[in-house]
Each structure stands twice: as C-alpha cells, then as structure tokens.
KOLMAR-727412 format. One record per residue (C-alpha): x negated, y, z; residue number from 1. Coordinates in Angstrom, 2 decimals. Layout:
% KOLMAR-727412
> xx  yy  zz  i
> X  Y  Z  NUM $
...
% end
This chain:
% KOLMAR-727412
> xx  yy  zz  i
> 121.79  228.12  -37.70  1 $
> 120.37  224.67  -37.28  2 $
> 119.75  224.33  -40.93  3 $
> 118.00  227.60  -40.86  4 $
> 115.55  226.03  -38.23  5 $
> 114.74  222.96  -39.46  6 $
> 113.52  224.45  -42.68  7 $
> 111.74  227.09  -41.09  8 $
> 109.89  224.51  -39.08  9 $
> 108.99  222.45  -42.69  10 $
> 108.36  225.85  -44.75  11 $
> 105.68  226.59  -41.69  12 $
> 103.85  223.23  -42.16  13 $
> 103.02  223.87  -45.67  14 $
> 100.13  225.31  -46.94  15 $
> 100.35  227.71  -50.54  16 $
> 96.90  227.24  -52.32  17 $
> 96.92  229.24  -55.75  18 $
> 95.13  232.09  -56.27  19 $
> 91.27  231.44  -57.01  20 $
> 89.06  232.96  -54.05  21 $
> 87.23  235.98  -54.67  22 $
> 83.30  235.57  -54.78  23 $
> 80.83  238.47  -54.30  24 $
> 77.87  236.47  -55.90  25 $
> 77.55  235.34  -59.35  26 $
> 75.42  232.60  -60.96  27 $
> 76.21  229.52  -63.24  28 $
> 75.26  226.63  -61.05  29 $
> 74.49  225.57  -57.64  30 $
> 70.84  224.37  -57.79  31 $
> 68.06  226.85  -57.24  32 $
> 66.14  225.62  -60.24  33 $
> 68.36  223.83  -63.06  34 $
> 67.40  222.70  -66.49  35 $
> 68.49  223.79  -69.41  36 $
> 69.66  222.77  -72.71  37 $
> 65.86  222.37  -74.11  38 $
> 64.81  220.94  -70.74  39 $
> 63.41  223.93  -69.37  40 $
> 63.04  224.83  -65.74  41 $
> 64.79  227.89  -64.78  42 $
> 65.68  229.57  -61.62  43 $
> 69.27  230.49  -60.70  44 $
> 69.42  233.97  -60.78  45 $
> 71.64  233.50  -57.57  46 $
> 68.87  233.01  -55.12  47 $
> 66.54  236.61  -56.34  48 $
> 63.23  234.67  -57.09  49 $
> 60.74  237.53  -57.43  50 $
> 57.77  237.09  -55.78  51 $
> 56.79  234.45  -52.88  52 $
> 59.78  232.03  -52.37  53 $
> 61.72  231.61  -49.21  54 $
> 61.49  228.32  -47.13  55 $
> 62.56  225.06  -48.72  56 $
> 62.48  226.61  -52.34  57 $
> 59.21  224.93  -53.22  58 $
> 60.27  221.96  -51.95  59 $
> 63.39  221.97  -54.61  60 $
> 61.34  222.97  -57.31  61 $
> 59.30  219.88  -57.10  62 $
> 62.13  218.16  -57.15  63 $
> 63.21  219.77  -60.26  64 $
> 59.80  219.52  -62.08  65 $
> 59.01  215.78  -61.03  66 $
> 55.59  214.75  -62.40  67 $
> 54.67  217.61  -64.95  68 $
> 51.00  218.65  -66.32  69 $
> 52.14  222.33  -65.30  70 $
> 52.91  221.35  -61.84  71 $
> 49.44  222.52  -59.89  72 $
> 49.36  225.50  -61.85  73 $
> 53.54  226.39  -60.65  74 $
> 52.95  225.33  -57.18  75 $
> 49.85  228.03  -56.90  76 $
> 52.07  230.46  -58.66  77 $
> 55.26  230.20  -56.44  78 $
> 53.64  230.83  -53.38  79 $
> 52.58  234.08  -54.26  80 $
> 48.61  233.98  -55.45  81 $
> 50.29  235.89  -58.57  82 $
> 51.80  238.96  -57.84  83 $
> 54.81  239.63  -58.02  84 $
> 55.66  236.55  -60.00  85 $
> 59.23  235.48  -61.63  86 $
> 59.90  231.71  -61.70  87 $
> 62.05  232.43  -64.74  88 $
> 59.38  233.71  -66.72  89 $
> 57.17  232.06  -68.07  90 $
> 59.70  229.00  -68.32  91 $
> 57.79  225.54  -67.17  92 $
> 58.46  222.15  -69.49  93 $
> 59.90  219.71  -67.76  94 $
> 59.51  216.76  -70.17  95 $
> 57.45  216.59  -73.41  96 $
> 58.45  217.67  -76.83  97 $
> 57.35  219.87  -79.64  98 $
> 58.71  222.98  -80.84  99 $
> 59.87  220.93  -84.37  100 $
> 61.24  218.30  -82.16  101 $
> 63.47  220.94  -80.05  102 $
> 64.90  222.58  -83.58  103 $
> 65.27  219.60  -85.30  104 $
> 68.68  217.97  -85.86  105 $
> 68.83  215.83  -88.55  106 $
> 68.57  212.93  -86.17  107 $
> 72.09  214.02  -84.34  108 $
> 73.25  214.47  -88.08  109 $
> 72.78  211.01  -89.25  110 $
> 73.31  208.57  -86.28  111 $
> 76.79  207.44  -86.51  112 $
> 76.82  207.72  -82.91  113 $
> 75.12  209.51  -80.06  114 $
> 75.06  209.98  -76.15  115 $
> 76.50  212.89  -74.87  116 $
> 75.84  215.42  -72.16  117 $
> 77.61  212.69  -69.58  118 $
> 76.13  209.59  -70.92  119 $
> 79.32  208.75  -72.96  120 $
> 78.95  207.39  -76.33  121 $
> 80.72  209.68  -79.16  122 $
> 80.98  208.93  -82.66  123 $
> 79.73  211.57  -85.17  124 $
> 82.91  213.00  -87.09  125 $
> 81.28  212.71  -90.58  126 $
> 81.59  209.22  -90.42  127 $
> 85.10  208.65  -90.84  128 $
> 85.58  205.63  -92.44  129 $
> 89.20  205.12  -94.45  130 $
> 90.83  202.38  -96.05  131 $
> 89.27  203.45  -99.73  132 $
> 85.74  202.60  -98.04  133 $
> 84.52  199.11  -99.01  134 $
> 84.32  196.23  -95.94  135 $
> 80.60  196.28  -96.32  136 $
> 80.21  199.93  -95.33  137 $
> 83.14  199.86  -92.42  138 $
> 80.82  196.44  -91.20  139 $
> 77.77  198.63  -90.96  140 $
> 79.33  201.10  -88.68  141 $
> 80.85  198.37  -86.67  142 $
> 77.33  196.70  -86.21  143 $
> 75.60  199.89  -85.41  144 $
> 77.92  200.46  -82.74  145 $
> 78.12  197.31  -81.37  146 $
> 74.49  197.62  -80.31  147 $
> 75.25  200.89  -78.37  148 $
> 77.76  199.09  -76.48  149 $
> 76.69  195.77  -76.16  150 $
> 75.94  196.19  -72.37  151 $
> 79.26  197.37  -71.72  152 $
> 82.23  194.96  -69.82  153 $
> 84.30  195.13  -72.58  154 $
> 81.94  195.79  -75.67  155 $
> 82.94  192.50  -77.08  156 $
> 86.30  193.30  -77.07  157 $
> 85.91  196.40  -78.87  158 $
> 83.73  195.15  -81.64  159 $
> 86.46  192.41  -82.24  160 $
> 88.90  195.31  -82.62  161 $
> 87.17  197.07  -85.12  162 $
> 86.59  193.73  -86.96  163 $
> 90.28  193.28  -87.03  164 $
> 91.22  197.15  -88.49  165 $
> 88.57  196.49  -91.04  166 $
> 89.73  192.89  -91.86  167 $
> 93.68  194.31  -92.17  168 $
> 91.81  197.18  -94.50  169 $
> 92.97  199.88  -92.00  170 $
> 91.35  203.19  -90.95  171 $
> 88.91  203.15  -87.91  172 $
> 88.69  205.97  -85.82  173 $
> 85.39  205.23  -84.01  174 $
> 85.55  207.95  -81.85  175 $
> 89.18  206.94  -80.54  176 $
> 88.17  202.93  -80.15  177 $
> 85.01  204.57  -78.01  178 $
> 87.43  206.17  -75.22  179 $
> 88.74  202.63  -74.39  180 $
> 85.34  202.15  -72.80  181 $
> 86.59  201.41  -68.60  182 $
> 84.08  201.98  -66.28  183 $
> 83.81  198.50  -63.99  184 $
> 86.52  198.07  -60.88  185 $
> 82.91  197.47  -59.10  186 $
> 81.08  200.54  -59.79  187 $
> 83.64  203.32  -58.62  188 $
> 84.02  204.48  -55.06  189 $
> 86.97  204.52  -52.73  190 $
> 88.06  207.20  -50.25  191 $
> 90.50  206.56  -48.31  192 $
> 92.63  208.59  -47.19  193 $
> 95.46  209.58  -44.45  194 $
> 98.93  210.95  -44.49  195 $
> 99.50  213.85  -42.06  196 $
> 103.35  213.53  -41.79  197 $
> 102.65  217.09  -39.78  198 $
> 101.25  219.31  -42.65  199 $
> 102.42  216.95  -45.47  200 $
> 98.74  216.14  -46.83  201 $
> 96.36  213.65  -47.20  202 $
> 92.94  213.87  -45.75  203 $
> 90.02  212.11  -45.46  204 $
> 86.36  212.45  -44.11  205 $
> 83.31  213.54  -45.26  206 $
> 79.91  213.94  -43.28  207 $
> 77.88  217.24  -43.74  208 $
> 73.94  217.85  -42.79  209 $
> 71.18  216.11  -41.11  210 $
> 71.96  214.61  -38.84  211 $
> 75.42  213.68  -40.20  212 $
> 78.67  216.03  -38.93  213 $
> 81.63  214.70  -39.47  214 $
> 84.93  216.26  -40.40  215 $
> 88.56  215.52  -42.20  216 $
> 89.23  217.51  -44.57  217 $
> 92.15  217.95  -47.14  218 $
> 91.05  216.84  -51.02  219 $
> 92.52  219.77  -53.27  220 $
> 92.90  219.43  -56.77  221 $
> 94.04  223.50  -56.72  222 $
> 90.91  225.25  -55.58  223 $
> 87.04  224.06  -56.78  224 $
> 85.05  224.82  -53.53  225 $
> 84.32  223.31  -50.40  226 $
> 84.85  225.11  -46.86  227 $
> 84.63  223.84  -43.38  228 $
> 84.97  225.70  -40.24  229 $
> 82.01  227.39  -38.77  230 $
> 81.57  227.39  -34.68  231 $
> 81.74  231.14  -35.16  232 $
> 85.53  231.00  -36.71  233 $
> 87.50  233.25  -35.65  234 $
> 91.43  233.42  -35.50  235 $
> 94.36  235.41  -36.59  236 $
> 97.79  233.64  -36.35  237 $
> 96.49  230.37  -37.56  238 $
> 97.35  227.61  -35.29  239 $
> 94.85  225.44  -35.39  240 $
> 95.81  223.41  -31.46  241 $
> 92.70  223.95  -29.08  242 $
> 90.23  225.72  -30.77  243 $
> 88.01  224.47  -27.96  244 $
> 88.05  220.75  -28.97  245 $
> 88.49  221.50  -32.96  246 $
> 85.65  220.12  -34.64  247 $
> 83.19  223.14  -36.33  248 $
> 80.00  222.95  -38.33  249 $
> 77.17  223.64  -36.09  250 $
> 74.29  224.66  -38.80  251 $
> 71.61  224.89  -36.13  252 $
> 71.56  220.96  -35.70  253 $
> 71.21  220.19  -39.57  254 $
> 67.27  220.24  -40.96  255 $
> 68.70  220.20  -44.24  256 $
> 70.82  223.38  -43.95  257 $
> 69.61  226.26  -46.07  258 $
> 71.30  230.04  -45.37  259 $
> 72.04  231.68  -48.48  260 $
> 73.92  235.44  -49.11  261 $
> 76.85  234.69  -50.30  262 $
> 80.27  235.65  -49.12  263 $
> 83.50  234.41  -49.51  264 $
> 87.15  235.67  -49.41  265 $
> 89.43  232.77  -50.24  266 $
> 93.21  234.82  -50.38  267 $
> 96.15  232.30  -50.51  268 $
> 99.49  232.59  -51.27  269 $
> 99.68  231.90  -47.40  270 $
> 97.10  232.61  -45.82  271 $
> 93.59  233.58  -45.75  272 $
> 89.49  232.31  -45.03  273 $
> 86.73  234.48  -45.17  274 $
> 82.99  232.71  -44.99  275 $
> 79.47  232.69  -45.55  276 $
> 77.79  230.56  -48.14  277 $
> 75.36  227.96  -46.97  278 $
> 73.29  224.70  -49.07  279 $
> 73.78  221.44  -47.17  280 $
> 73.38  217.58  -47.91  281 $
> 77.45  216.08  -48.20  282 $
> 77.83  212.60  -47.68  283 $
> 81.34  210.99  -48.75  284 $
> 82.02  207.35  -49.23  285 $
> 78.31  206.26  -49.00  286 $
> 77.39  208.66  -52.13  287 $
> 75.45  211.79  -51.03  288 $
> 75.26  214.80  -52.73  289 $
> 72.47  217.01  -52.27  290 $
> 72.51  220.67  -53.06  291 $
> 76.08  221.52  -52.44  292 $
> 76.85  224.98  -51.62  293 $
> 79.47  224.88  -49.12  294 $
> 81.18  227.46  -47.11  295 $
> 81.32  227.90  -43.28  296 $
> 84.66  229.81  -42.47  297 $
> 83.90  232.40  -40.14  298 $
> 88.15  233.72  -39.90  299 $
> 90.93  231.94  -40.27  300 $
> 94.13  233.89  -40.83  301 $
> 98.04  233.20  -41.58  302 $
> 97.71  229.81  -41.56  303 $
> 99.88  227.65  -39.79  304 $
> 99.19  223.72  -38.17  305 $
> 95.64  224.30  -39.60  306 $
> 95.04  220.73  -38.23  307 $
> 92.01  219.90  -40.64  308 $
> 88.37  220.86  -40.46  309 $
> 88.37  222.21  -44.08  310 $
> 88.96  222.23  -47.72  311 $
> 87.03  219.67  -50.60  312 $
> 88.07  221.63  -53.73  313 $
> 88.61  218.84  -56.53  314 $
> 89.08  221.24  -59.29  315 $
> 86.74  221.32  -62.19  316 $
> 83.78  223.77  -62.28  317 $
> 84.66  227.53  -61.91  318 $
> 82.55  229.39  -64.10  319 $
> 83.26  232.92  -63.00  320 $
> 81.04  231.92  -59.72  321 $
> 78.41  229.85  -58.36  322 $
> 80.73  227.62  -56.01  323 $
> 80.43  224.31  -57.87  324 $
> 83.12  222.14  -57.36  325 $
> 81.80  219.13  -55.99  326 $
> 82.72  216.64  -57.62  327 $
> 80.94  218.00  -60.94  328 $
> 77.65  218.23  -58.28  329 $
> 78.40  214.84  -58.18  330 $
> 78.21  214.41  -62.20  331 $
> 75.56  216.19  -62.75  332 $
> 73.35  213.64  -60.28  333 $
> 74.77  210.60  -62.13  334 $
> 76.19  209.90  -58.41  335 $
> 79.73  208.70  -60.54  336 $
> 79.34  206.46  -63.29  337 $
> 82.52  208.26  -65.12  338 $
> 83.40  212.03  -65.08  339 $
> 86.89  211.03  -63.69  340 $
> 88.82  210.60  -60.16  341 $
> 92.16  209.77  -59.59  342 $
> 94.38  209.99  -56.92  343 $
> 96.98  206.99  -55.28  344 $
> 99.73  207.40  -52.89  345 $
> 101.80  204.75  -51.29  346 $
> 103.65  204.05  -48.31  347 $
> 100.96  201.35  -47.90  348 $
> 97.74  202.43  -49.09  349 $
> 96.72  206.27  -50.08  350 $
> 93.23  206.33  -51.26  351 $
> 90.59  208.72  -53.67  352 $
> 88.30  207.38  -56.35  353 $
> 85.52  208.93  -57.20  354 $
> 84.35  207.63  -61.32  355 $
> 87.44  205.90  -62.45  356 $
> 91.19  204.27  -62.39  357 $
> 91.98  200.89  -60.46  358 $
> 94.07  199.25  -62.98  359 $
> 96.06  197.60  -59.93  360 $
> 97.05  201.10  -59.10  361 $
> 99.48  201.28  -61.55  362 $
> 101.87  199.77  -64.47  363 $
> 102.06  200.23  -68.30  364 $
> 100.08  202.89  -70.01  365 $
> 98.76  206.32  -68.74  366 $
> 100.63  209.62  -70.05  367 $
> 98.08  211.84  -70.54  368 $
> 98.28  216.23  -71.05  369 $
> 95.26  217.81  -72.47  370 $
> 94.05  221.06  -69.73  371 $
> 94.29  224.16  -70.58  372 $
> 90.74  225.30  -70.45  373 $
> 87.38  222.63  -70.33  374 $
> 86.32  224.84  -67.43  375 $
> 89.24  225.94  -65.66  376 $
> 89.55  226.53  -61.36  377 $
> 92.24  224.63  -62.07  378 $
> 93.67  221.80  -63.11  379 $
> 96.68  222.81  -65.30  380 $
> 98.41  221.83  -68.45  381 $
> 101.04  223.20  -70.63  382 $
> 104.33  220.85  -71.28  383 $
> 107.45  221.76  -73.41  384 $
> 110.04  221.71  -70.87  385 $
> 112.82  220.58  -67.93  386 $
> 115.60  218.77  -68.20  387 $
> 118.41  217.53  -66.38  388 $
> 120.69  215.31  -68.76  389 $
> 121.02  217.42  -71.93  390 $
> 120.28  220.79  -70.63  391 $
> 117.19  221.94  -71.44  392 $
> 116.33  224.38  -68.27  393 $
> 113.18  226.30  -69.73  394 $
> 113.06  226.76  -73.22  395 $
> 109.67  229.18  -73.63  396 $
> 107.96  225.86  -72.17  397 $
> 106.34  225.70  -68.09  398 $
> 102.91  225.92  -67.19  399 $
> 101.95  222.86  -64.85  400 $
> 99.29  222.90  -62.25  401 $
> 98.34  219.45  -60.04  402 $
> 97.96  221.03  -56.25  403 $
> 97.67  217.67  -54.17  404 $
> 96.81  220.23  -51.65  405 $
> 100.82  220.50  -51.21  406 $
> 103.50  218.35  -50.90  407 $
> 106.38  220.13  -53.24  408 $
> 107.84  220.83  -56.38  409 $
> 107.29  224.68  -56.28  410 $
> 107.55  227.28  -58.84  411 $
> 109.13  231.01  -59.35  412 $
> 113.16  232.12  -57.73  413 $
> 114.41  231.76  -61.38  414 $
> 113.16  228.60  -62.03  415 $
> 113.76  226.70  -58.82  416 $
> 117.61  228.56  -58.68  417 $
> 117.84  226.99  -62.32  418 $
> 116.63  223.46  -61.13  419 $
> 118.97  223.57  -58.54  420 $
> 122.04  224.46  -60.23  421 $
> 121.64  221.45  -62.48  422 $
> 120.73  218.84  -59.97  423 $
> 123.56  219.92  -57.91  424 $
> 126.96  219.98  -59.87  425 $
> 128.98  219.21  -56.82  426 $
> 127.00  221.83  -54.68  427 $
> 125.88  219.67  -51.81  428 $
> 122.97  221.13  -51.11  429 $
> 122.63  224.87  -48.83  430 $
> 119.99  227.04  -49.70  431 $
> 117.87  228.31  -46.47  432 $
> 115.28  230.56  -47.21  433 $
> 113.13  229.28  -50.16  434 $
> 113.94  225.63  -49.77  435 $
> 116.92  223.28  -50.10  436 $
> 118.53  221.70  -46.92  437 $
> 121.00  218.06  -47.92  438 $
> 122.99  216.02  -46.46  439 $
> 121.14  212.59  -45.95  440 $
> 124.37  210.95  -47.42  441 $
> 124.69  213.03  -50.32  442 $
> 121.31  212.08  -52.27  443 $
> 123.26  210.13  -54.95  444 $
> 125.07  213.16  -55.99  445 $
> 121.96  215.16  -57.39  446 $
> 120.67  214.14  -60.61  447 $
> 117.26  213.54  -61.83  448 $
> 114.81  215.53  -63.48  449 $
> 112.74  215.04  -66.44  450 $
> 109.59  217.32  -67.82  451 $
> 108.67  216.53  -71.82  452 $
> 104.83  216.33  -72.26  453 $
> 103.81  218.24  -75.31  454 $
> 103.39  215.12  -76.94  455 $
> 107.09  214.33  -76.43  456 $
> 106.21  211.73  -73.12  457 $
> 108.34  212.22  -70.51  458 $
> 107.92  212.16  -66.90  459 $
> 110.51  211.92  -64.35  460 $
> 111.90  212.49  -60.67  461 $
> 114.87  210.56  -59.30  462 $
> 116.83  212.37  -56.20  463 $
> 115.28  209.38  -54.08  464 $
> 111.75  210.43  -55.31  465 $
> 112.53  214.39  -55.07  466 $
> 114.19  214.30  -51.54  467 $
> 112.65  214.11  -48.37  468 $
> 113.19  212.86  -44.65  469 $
> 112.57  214.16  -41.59  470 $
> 113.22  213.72  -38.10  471 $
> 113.63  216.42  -35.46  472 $
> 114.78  215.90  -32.07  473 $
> 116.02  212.61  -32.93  474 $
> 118.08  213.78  -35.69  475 $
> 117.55  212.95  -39.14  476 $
> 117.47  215.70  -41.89  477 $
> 117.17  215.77  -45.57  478 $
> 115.35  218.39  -48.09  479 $
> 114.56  218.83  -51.85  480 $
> 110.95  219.26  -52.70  481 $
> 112.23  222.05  -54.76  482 $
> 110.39  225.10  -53.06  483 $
> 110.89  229.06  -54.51  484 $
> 107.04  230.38  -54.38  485 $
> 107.14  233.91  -55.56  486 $
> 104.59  235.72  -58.09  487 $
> 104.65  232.31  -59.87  488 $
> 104.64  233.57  -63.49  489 $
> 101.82  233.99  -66.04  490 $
> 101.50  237.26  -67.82  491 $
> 103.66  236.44  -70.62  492 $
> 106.21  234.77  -68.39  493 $
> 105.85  231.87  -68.65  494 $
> 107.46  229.85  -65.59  495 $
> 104.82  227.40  -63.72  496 $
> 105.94  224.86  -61.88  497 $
> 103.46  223.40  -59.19  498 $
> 103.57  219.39  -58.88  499 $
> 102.32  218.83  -55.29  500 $
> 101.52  214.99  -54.20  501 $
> 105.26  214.22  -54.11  502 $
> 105.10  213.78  -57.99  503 $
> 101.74  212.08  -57.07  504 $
> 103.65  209.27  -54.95  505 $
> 105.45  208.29  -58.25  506 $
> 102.50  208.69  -60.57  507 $
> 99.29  207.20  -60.27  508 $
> 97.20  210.19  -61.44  509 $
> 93.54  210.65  -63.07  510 $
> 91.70  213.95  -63.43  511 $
> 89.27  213.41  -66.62  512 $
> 86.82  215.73  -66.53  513 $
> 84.78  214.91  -69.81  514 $
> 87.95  214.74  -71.94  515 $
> 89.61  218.16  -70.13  516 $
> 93.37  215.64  -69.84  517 $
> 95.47  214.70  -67.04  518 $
> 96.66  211.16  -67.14  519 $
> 100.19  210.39  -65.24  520 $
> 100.79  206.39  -64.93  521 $
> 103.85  204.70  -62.86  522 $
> 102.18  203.73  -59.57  523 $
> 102.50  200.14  -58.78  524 $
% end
C-alpha cells in the first residue's frame, strides 16, 4: 500500500506533453507582412488584410519595406484612400532586381560555393572533386573557399585540412569539411536554468511585453509554441498553489501587445490549455524577439503541481499552423548566429544555449540521428533498436522523440513490460500502476540498456543513470524512469519510446535545426 502511494504521488508530478495542439487558424508564418523567396512583400493571409488595416499594422509594414521607392505610394494605399485594397496584390519590391536577374541561375550553378537561406556556407554538389582530379584543380577549389571562410575562427584550420587530403591525393568532400565550421564560445547565449525537484523539470525565465513581465516557464523540446497564463485563467483540477499570488500576463499593461483571433486548444496526454492568440515583444537572455505570437491560457485543466507560468515550445517550426516556434522567430531575425540550441544538465550547472554547443559541456565526439521530417512539431528520430546484453527487445526498430518537457523513459505497456523483464532477471522491482517501484539497495541487480543509432552508434543507460531517488516523509524510495504511457504507437506500430531529460543528464544534447539531426555527446 505504501508503494502504491509513493508512486502515485511521483506519477501526479509529471506532466505528458505529446499530442500537437489543435489550431483553428492557419497561415505559414508569424509576421503580418513576410518576404518571400524573390523578396517580395506579402501579407500573411492570417491577419484578413482587405481594406484599411487595423492598428499597429502600418507600423509593421514599414518595418518590413525599410527604405523602398514604392513606400509613399503603399503607405497612401494601406490606409484606405484605395478602396477596398489587398496588400497582397499588387506585391511591393522590397530590394532591387530585374526580372532576368530573379530567373537567372547560372550564377548558383557555377560558384563552387554559396550562402544559404541561414547564412551557412554550402558547397555546390557538382563540384566533387576525386582522387583522379589533378592537384591544380583540387587547389582551386581549396582557394576559392578559403576566401569564403577566411573570417571564420577556424578557417585556417580548415584550409590546412583540405591542403592535407589533396597533398595525400585523397577525395575532398567540401560540403562535409564546411559543417566543421563552430560558431564562437563568445557569440552564443546562455539560459540558465532551474531544477524543480517538485515537477521534475527545468525552467527558466523569460520577460514578455512593454514594460517587461516576467515569468518561469518550462523549455519543451515536445511542443513548438509558447503559452503563458492569462489573468483571466480559469481552473479545472489543475493545482496550480494560490491562484491569487500565481504570476499571469496582464496584456493591458504592455504597449506592444497586439490582439489577434486566434484560438487555441492544446490537448495533452494529461491534461489540457485552451487560449487566445496574442503578438507580443519576448525578451530571453538579453536577445529580444519581436513578433512572437504567443498564447494567453484562458483554462487550465487536468494538470497537476502546475507550478510554472507557462510553456516555451523548443520544437522546430510547425507548418500545419501559424504558431512559430520561437526559437526559429529567433532565426529568422539573425538574433542566433547558428540555427542550433542545446541543452546541459548537471547536478552543478543546468543551463540552455541559444546558437551553439559549449565544447566544455561535454567529452569525445557528438552522436548524431538525422529527424524525421525538416519541419516536424517535433523533434524525433528513428533508431534500430533496444538492447539489454544480447537480446534485442524491438526488432521492427522504435521511434524516438526528445521531450525535455519530462523527466522519464516512457513509451507503450508492451514496450516498457519488455524493458522491464530484461533489466530485471532477479525480479526486484514491483510494478505499481504504470511505473516501477525498487529497492534502494537493489540498483546493482538491473542491467543496463542500450539503443543502436541507425548508423550503428550506440547510446546507453546504466541502472545508476535510469533509477531515481526520492524522499518522502523522511524515507528514502527508489524508481525506474521506465514509465507505461498508453496510445504510444505510430500507425504501423511502431513502438516510440520518449527520452525525457533523464537521458539528457547523461548526454549533452544539440537540436540542429539547419541540418534536421540530433546530436547526443557524453556530458562532462
């Protein structure tokens, strides 16, 4: 009976984040006006711009112009002397070229290298060079790249590696030799962040509107938006402590807060938040993004020890709505210098880093999983299995998804049972509910588990690593991470297995946006 309550006390802290939130407006980004691939102005069809504009949305399209020859002629226009005028049509230049220039491509066809969509240098594929080419021809490539990167840290470096393949007569893969391009230890930005031993998560805190409001919130690499409670949230069995002095998003006070129409219905595997959709100024670690579309919860429901103001979704861009993660807000106005975060967790230090990797962070070399999908809610990756010794537990291969939104192991009854049965020869652990309840002294009995990357890496858990502590009443008690979730299965059964921050606490992780992988490093 005691068992039975100390793991329904731990199951309650935990929140279940993984089913994407339903969205009853549409759209492709989170600006008003965005440019597109030719460098037009266009409005997001999001916001209904027919006619006069609402308030603020001439201030955002000057913004978006800048200094244009059309500019007099769009300002007249958008505040209604046309009738009945559509900012999408005519489109409006934003910088200067010609019709030939905008078709032509010969110039992307015979540089050996370019700047992409990020800023990143790429090589162009069709210039391969292999071991049959002559010295003089691999030197030219070198050369011409070592101008694009002579104002990078380790440029130098890079050239002299190329130098060296060529002198040894090997093949140079430009494009490969490229990605060892590190953004400077000086230019990223550090959030740091706190453990809540109560909820098992790490938050952090992040300022919202003008004047600055400031709340903690938990950083979620399972869900893409961001939410923070509204001082009109309501509450349905979500225990959130005094809802009196909880801190809530007054919009009133904020001269930068823009109402928009947009609803939200964010339904958990636990629990549930319903909002409206708002445009605010978001200040984080002395970078401020402008434009984000956030949401102010208006009910809270099924959610227990909701001790956190809201939700910064980490996840890449969600296509299927307009709630742009924002962190790619934060790419897409150069606030990063690198399209990648990563997370660290320590008993000493737990911090975010927005735009690259601390190489103190971590030993040896990243292990790194390609995503499933460039543009996914999600960031999730397939690998070819578990193991525990020789056994291999899921032979049709596991889905993985990062949630550092939760602390556990979790994945489907069938899969967790099968875990468990492995780990546990000598049956020392009870099963309570959907978790696993062991005796403190017994942690050297279970074995460890392993998980093969796709490319044959493997990544593992020791019983140390998997188990956890906790202290009730004095009393010391120990648990797997192991958790059954159920309804964890793709549609062609695949099993998924959810690595919460746990797995984090082992391995340094980085979320690469730009090249859609998931890198996995021993944390130093």
């Amino acid at each position: 009976m005691q068992d039975s309550i100390l793991l329904l006390l731990i199951l309650k802290i935990i929140r279940l984040q993984f089913f994407p939130p339903i969205i009853t407006v549409e759209a492709q980004t989170t600006d008003m006006f965005y440019e597109d691939e030719f460098g037009f102005i266009k409005a997001n069809p999001a916001f209904k711009l027919d006619g006069p504009l609402p308030t603020g949305a001439i201030k955002l399209l000057r913004e978006a112009l800048g200094t244009t020859e059309s500019y007099s002629k769009t300002e007249s226009a958008v505040k209604g002397e046309e009738d009945s005028t559509k900012i999408d049509s005519p489109k409006v230049r934003k910088r200067n070229a010609n019709n030939n220039e905008l078709n032509d491509t010969s110039s992307l066809e015979s540089s050996k290298f370019y700047e992409d969509e990020f800023g990143f240098i790429k090589a162009n594929s069709s210039f391969w060079i292999h071991s049959s080419e002559s010295k003089k021809n691999k030197r030219s490539v070198a050369e011409d790249l070592s101008k694009f990167i002579k104002n990078y840290e380790n440029g130098e470096e890079l050239v002299q590696e190329m130098n060296d393949k060529i002198n040894a007569n090997e093949d140079v893969d430009y494009d490969k030799l490229r990605v060892n391009i590190e953004t400077p230890v000086s230019s990223i930005t550090r959030i740091p962040l706190i453990y809540n031993e109560v909820n098992g998560q790490y938050q952090g805190e992040i300022a919202v509107g003008t004047p600055p409001q400031f709340f903690n919130v938990i950083f979620d690499t399972a869900s893409s938006d961001l939410w923070i409670r509204s001082y009109k949230c309501k509450y349905k069995n979500a225990d959130i402590g005094n809802p009196d002095t909880a801190k809530s998003f007054k919009n009133w006070l904020s001269s930068t807060y823009e109402k928009m129409n947009g609803s939200v219905d964010n339904q958990y595997a636990s629990g549930r938040v319903q909002g409206i959709t708002a445009m605010e100024v978001v200040k984080i670690g002395g970078l401020t993004i402008k434009n984000q579309i956030i949401v102010e919860a208006l009910l809270l429901q099924d959610l227990p020890y909701t001790i956190f103001d809201g939700i910064f979704g980490l996840s890449p861009k969600d296509d299927r709505h307009y709630l742009m993660s924002p962190f790619y807000n934060m790419i897409l106005q150069d606030l990063v210098p690198s399209p990648v975060f990563s997370l660290y967790f320590s008993d000493a230090k737990n911090e975010l880093i927005f735009g690259g990797v601390d190489p103190n962070y971590y030993k040896g070399e990243f292990i790194f999983v390609n995503t499933l999908n460039k543009m996914t809610d999600r960031w999730q990756f397939l690998f070819k299995g578990i193991y525990v010794e020789d056994k291999e537990l899921s032979k049709r291969g596991c889905l993985g998804i990062v949630d550092s939104g939760s602390d556990f192991l979790m994945g489907s009854k069938e899969l967790i049972e099968a875990i468990m049965e492995s780990i546990d020869p000598q049956r020392v652990t009870n099963k309570v509910h959907e978790g696993y309840i062991v005796s403190c002294s017994d942690i050297d009995k279970l074995k460890e588990v392993r998980f093969k990357t796709m490319e044959n890496k493997i990544l593992s858990m020791m019983p140390k690593e998997y188990v956890k502590r906790a202290v009730i009443n004095n009393s010391e008690f120990c648990y797997t991470s192991f958790l059954v979730l159920h309804g964890l299965n793709t549609t062609d059964s695949t099993p998924i297995l959810c690595f919460g921050s746990v797995f984090m606490r082992k391995y340094y992780t980085q979320f690469d946006l730009k090249e859609s992988r998931i890198g996995f490093a021993l944390a130093s």
